[in-house]
C-alpha positions as CSV (number, residue, x, y, z in Angstrom):
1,X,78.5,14.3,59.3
2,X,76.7,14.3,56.1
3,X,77.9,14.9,52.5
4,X,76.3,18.0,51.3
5,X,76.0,19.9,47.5
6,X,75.1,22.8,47.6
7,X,74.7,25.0,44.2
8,X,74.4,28.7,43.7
9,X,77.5,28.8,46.4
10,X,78.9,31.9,45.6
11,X,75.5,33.6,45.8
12,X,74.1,35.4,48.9
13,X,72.3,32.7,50.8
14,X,74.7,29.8,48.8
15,X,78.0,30.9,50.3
16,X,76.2,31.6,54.1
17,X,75.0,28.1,54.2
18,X,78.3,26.8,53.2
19,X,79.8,28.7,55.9
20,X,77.0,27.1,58.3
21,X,77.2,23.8,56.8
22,X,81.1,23.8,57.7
23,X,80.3,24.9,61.5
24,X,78.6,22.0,61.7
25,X,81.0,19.4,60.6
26,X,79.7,18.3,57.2
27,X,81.6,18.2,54.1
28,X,80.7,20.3,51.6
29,X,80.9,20.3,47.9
30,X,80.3,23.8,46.3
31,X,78.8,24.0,42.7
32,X,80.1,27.3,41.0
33,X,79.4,28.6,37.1
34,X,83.2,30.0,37.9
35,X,86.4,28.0,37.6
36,X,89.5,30.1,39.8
37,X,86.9,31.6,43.0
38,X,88.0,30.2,46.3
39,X,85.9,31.3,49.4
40,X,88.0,31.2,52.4
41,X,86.6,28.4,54.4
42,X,88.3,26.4,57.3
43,X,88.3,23.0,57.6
44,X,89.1,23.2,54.0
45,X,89.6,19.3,54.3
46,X,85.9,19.0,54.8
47,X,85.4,22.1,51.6
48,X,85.5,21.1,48.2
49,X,84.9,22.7,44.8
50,X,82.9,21.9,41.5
51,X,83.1,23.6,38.4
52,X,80.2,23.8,36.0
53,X,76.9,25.5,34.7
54,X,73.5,23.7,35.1
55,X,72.9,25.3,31.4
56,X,75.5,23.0,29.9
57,X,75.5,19.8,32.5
58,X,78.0,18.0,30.1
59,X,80.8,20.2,31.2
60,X,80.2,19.8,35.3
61,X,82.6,17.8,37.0
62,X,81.6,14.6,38.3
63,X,79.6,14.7,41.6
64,X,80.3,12.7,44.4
65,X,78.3,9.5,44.0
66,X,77.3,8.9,48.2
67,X,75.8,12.7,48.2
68,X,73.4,12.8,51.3
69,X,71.4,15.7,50.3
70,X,71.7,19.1,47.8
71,X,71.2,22.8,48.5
72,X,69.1,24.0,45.4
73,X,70.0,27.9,45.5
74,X,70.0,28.5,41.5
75,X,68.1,31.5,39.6
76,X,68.9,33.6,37.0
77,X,67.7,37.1,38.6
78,X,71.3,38.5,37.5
79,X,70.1,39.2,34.1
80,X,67.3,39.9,32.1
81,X,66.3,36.5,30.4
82,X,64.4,36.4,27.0
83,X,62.0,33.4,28.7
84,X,63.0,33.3,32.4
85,X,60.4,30.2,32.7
86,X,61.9,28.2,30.2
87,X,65.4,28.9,31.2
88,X,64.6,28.0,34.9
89,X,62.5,24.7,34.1
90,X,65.4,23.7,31.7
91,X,68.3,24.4,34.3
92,X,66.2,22.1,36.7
93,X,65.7,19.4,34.7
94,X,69.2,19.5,33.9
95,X,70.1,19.5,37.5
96,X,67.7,16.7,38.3
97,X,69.5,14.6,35.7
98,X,73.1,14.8,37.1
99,X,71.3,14.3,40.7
100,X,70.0,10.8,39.9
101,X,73.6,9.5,38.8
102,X,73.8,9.9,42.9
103,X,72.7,8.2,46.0
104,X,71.2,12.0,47.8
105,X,68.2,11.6,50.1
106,X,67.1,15.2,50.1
107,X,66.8,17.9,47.7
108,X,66.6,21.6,49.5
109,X,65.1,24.3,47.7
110,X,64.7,28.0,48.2
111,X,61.8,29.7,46.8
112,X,59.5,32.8,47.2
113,X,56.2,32.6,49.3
114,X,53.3,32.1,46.9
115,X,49.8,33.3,48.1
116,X,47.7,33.4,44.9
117,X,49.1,31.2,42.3
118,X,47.1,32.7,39.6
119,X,48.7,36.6,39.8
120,X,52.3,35.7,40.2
121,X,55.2,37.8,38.7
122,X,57.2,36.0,36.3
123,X,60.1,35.9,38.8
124,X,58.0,34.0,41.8
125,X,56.1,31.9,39.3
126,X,60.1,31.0,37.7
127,X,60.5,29.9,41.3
128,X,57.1,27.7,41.3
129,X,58.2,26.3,37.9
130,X,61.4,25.0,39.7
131,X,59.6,23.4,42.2
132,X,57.2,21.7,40.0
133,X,60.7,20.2,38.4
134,X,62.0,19.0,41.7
135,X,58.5,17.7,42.6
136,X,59.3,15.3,39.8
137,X,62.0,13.6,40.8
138,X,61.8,10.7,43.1
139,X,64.7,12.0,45.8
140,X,62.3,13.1,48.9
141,X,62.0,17.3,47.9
142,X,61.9,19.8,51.3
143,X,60.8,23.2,49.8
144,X,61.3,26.7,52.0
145,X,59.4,29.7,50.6
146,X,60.5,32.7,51.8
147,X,59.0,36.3,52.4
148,X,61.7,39.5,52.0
149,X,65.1,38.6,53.9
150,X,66.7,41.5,55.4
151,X,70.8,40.8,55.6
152,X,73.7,43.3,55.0
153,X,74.1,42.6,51.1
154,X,70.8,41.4,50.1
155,X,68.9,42.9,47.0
156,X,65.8,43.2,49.3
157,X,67.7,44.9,52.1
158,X,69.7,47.1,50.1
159,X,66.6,48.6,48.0
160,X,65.1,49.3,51.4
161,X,68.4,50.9,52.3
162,X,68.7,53.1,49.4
163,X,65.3,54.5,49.4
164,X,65.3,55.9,53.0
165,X,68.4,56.9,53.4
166,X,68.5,58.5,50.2
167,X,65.1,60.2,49.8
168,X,63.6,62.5,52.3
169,X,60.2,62.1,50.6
170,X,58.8,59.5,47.9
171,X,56.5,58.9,45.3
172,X,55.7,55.6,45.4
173,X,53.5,53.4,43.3
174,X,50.8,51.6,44.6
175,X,53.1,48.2,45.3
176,X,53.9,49.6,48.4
177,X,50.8,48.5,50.3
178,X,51.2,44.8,49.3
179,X,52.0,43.0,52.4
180,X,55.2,40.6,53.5
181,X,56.6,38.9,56.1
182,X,60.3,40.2,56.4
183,X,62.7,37.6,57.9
184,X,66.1,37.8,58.8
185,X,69.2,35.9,57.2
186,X,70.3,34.1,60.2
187,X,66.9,32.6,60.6
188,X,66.9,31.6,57.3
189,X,70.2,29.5,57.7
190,X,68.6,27.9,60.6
191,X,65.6,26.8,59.1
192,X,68.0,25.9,56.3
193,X,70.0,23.9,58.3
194,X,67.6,22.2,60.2
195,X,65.4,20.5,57.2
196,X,68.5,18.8,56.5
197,X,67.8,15.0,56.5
198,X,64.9,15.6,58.0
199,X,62.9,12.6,57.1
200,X,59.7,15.0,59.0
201,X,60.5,17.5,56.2
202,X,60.5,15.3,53.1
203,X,57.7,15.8,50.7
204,X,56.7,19.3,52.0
205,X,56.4,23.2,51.7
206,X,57.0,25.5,54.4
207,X,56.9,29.3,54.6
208,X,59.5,31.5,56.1
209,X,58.7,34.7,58.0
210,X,59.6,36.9,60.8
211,X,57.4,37.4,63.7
212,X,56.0,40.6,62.0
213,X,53.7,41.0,59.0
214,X,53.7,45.1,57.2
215,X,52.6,46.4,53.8
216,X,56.1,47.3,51.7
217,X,55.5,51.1,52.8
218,X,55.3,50.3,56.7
219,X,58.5,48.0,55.9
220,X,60.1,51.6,54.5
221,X,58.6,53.5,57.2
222,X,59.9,51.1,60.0
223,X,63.2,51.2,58.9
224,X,63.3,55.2,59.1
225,X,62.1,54.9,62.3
226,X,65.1,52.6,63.4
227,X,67.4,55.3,61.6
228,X,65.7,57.8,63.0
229,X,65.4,59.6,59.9
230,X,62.2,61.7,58.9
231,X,60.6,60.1,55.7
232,X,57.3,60.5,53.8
233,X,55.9,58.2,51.4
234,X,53.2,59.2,48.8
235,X,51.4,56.3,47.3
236,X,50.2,56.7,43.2
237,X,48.7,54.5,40.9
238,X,50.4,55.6,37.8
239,X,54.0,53.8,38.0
240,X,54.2,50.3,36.7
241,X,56.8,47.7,37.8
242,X,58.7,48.6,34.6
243,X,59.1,52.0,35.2
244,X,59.5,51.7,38.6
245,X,62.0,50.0,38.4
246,X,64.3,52.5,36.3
247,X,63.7,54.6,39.2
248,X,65.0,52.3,41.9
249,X,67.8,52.3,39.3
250,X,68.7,56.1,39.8
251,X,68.5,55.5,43.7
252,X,70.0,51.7,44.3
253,X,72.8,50.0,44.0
254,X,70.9,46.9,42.6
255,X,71.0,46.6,39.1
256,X,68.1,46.9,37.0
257,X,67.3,42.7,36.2
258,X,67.0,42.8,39.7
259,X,65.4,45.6,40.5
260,X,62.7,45.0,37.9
261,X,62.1,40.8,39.1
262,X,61.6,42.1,42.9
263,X,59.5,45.3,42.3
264,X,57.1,42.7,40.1
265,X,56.8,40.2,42.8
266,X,56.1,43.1,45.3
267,X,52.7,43.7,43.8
268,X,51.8,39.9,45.2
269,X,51.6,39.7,49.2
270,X,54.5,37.2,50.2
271,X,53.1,36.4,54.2
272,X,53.7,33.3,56.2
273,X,50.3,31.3,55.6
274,X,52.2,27.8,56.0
275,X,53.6,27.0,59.3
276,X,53.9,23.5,59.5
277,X,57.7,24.3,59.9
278,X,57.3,25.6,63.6
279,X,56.1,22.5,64.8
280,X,59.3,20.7,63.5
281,X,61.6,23.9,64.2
282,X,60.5,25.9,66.9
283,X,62.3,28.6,66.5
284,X,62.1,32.5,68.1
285,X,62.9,34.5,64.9
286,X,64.5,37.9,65.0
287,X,61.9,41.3,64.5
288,X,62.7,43.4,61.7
289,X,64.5,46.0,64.0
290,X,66.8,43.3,65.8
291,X,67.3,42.2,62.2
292,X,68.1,45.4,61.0
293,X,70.5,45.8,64.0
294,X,72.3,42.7,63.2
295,X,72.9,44.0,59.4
296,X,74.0,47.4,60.4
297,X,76.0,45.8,62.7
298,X,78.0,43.4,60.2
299,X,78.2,46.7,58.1
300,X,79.7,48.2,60.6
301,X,82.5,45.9,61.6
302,X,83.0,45.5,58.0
303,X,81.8,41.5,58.1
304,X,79.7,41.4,55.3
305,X,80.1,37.6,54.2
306,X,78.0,37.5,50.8
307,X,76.1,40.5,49.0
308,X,73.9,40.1,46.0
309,X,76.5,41.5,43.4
310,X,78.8,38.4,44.0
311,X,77.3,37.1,40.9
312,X,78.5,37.0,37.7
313,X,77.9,38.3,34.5
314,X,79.0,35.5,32.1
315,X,77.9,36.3,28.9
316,X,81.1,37.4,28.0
317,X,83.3,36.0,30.3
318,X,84.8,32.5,29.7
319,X,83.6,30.1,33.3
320,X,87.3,29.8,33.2
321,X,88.4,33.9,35.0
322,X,91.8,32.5,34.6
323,X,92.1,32.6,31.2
324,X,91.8,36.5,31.7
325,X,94.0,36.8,34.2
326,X,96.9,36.7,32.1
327,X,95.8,40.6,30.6
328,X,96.1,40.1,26.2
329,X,98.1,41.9,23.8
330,X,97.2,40.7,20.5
331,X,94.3,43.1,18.8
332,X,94.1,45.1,22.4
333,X,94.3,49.0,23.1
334,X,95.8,50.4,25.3
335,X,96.5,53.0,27.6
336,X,100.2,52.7,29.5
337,X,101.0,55.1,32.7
338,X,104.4,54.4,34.3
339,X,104.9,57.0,37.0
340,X,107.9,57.3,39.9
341,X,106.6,56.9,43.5
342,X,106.8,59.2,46.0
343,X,105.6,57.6,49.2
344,X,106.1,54.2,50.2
345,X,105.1,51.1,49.0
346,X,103.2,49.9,51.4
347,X,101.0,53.4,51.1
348,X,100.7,53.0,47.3
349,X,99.6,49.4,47.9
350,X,96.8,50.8,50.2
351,X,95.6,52.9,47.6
352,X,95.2,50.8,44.9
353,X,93.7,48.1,47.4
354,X,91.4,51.0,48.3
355,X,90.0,52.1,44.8
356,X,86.2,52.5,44.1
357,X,83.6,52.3,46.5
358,X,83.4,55.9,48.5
359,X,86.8,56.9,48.0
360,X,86.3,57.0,44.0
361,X,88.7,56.6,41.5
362,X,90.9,60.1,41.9
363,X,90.1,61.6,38.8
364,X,87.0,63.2,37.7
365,X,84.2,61.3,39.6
366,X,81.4,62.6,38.2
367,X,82.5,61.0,34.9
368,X,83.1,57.3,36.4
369,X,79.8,58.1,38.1
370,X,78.0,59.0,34.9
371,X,79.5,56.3,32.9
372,X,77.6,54.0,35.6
373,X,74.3,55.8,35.0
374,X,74.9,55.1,31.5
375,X,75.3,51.4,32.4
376,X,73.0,50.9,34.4
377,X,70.2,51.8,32.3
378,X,71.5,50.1,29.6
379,X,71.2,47.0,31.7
380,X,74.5,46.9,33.4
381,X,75.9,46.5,36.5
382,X,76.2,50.5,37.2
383,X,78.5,52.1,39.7
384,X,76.4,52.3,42.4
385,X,76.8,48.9,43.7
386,X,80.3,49.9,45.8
387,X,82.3,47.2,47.2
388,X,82.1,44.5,50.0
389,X,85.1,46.0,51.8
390,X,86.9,49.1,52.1
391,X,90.2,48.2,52.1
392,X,90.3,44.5,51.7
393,X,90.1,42.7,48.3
394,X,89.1,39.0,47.3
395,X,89.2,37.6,43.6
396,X,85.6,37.5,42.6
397,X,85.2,40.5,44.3
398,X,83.1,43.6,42.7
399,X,84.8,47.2,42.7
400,X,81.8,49.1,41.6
401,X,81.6,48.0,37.9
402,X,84.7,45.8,38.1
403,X,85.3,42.4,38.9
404,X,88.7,41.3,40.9
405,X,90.4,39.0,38.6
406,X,94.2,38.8,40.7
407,X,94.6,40.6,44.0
408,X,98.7,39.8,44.8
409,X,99.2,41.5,48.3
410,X,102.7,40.4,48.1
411,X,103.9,42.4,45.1
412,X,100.8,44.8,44.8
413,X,99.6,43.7,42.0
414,X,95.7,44.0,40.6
415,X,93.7,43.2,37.7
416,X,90.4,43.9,37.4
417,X,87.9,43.0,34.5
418,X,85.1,45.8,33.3
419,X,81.3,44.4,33.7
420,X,80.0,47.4,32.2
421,X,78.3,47.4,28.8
422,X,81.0,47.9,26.5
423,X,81.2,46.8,23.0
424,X,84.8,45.2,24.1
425,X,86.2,43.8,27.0
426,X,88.3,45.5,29.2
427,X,90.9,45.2,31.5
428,X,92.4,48.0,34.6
429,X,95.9,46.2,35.8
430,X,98.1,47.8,38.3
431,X,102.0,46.7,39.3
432,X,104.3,48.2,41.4
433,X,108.1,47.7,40.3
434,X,109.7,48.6,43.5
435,X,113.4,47.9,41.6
436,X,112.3,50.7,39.4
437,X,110.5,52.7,41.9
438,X,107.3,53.2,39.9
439,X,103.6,52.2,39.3
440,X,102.7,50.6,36.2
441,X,99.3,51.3,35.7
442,X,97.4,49.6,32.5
443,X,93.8,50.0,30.8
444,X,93.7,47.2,27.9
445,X,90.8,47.4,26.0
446,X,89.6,44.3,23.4
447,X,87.2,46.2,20.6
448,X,84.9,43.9,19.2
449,X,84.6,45.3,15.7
450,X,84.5,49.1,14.4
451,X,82.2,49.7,17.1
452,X,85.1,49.1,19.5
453,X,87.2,51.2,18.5
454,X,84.8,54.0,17.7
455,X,84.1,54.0,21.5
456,X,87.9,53.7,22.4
457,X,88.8,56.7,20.5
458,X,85.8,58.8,21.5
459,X,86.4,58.3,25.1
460,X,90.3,59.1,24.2
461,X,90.5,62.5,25.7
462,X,88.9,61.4,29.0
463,X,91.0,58.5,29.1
464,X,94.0,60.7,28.7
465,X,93.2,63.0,31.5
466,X,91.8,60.4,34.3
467,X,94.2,57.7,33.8
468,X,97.2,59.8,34.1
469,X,95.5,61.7,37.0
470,X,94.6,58.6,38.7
471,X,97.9,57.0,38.2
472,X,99.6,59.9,40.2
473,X,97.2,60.4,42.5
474,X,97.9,56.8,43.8
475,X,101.5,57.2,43.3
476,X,102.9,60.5,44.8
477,X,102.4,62.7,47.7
478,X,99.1,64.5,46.3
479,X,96.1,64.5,48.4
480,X,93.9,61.7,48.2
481,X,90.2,62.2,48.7
């Protein structure tokens, strides 16, 4: 049983391998920028947590000193960053620093597959910075490079989804005939797994891939194919990455950092030229339709363990979430609903757990739905991105542009904190007072300045008419759609 770190763990891949890494016996040490997540892991003897951010290593908790090896799954694709290079090449040095403090033997990174090293993105040549970094240190590196990964909840997979499902016919720019290797998530946790003190591994680069190579428009063709949907795809020269990717923003979930680091890698051809790997590993990996199957059928069954909007925004958000669990009152707005319940408990619990997502919020839907439109292109998180599950809730989950802060089964009780752009922060708390008989439902807003409250008081009216809807709606027998 080794002793493993692995960073990034609330991410995607990070909280996967965790998961893996815990099948397998070994103990595991997760590295989070948040301080109150838990994932629900068993053993949780062999599960432990770290709190800190690579951007300020004098705050991290002490790391084990006998670490066997580290899972480097860090990147700051979340957010537009002034100088993404700089920020990534710091963060790894920083990293690198705490590491030697430690006994590890391996250091584990994922990357991006790298053809021409001379036309890369800024986001894939971020990800050849980092590896330069790790190259540098004198623990024995193992680096994966990876093509598209195609997974119920990643970035890659959902654009993909969006696009067919949602658009008959496209206009594409001319991205779409650069070339990639998609590969499926569960082949990447067993490549991931497998390089794991390794001594054949250390000191090399491998690609990833599946068994399949396409240009991004076959990838989009393919997968209307497996959904047996009619789509055509028109190729133009005139859209740039940049304005490309406001238009993924209008038909994606993904947020627009995101959206704008993956459509400028896709201009680069991401195939599987290395494979020293499947001499060490032979492995059979998935095709893109058995991996689509597999994602669909994880949707499906409503087992989606990680998705890409598990991370963060933190800009505004103290590492510590529970410092704003307890809702403030000092300098706050408010808006207060207390209405008498009609139905039972247990049905006003399942409403409330049930909020966002495809059910909506119960009151004027096209407004929540343009105030995400509004969000996303001003950088934010948008309403498109849903939630993980429709009826069950985790703290650190996302509710379309809200983040789970306390999710009290027991006495029904929510809070949720507003990721939006807001010049404020903002809180949406429900309680149920079953002494009383009635739902308390609370939307605290913190104005930063005159600004603030110049945007509290304009949205007044609206506030007025789909708070008070929504708090009936999930109080008393009215239909709910």
């Amino acid at each position: 049983m080794a002793k493993v770190l692995v960073t990034g763990a609330t991410g995607f891949v990070g909280k996967r391998i965790v998961y893996k890494l815990l099948e397998q016996g070994h103990e595991v040490y997760a590295l989070s920028r948040i301080r109150g997540i838990e994932l629900k892991v068993r053993p949780q003897s062999h599960f432990h947590e770290i709190y800190g951010d690579l951007r300020d290593p004098g705050q991290i908790e002490p790391l084990p000193p006998d670490l066997d090896a580290v899972y480097y799954l860090v990147h700051s694709m979340g957010n537009m960053v002034e100088n993404l290079l700089e920020e990534e090449k710091m963060i790894a040095h920083n990293f690198i620093k705490l590491l030697e403090k430690t006994s590890c033997k391996q250091i584990i990174y994922l990357g991006g597959i790298i053809e021409n090293e001379r036309q890369l993105s800024p986001h894939l040549r971020a990800r050849l910075v980092v590896e330069d970094v790790l190259k540098t240190s004198k623990i024995p590196f193992t680096i994966l490079r990876a093509s598209i990964i195609i997974g119920a909840g990643s970035a890659s997979f959902e654009i993909i989804r969006d696009l067919v499902e949602k658009l008959p016919m496209m206009i594409a720019p001319k991205w779409v005939k650069s070339y990639c290797q998609p590969i499926a998530i569960q082949d990447v946790l067993f490549y991931l797994s497998g390089v794991l003190l390794n001594k054949q591994c250390y000191g090399h680069i491998y690609d990833l891939g599946g068994p399949e190579v396409f240009s991004f428009k076959e990838v989009l063709l393919r997968y209307a194919s497996f959904r047996k949907l009619k789509r055509y795809i028109f190729d133009v020269p005139l859209l740039t990455p940049r304005l490309s990717s406001y238009w993924l923003v209008l038909i994606t979930s993904v947020r627009i950092s995101i959206c704008r680091y993956l459509v400028e890698s896709m201009k680069q051809n991401t195939r599987k030229l290395n494979t020293g790997i499947d001499s060490i590993l032979p492995h059979a990996c998935l095709s893109f339709e058995e991996a689509l199957s597999l994602a669909f059928q994880k949707i499906q069954q409503n087992e989606v363990v990680s998705t890409w909007m598990d991370a963060w925004e933190l800009k505004k958000l103290d590492a510590d979430i529970q410092q704003f669990i307890e809702v403030p009152h000092e300098g706050c707005l408010k808006d207060e609903q207390i209405v008498p319940i009609t139905v039972s408990f247990q049905e006003v619990k399942r409403r409330i757990w049930g909020l966002g997502g495809y059910r909506g919020w119960y009151a004027l839907n096209w407004a929540w739905r343009l105030r995400g439109l509004i969000d996303q292109f001003f950088g934010g998180t948008g309403l498109n991105r849903g939630r993980r599950h429709p009826d069950q809730l985790e703290v650190g989950d996302s509710i379309d542009f809200w983040r789970v802060l306390k999710a009290d089964e027991a006495t029904s009780h929510l809070i949720l904190f507003a990721e939006m752009k807001l010049p404020g922060e903002a809180w949406l708390e429900f309680r149920v007072n079953q002494e009383k008989n009635t739902l308390h439902q609370i939307a605290t807003f913190r104005p930063n300045g005159f600004l603030g409250r110049l945007y509290w008081y304009s949205m007044w009216p609206f506030h007025l008419f789909i708070f008070n809807k929504m708090a009936k709606t999930l109080a008393q027998k009215l239909v709910v759609s």
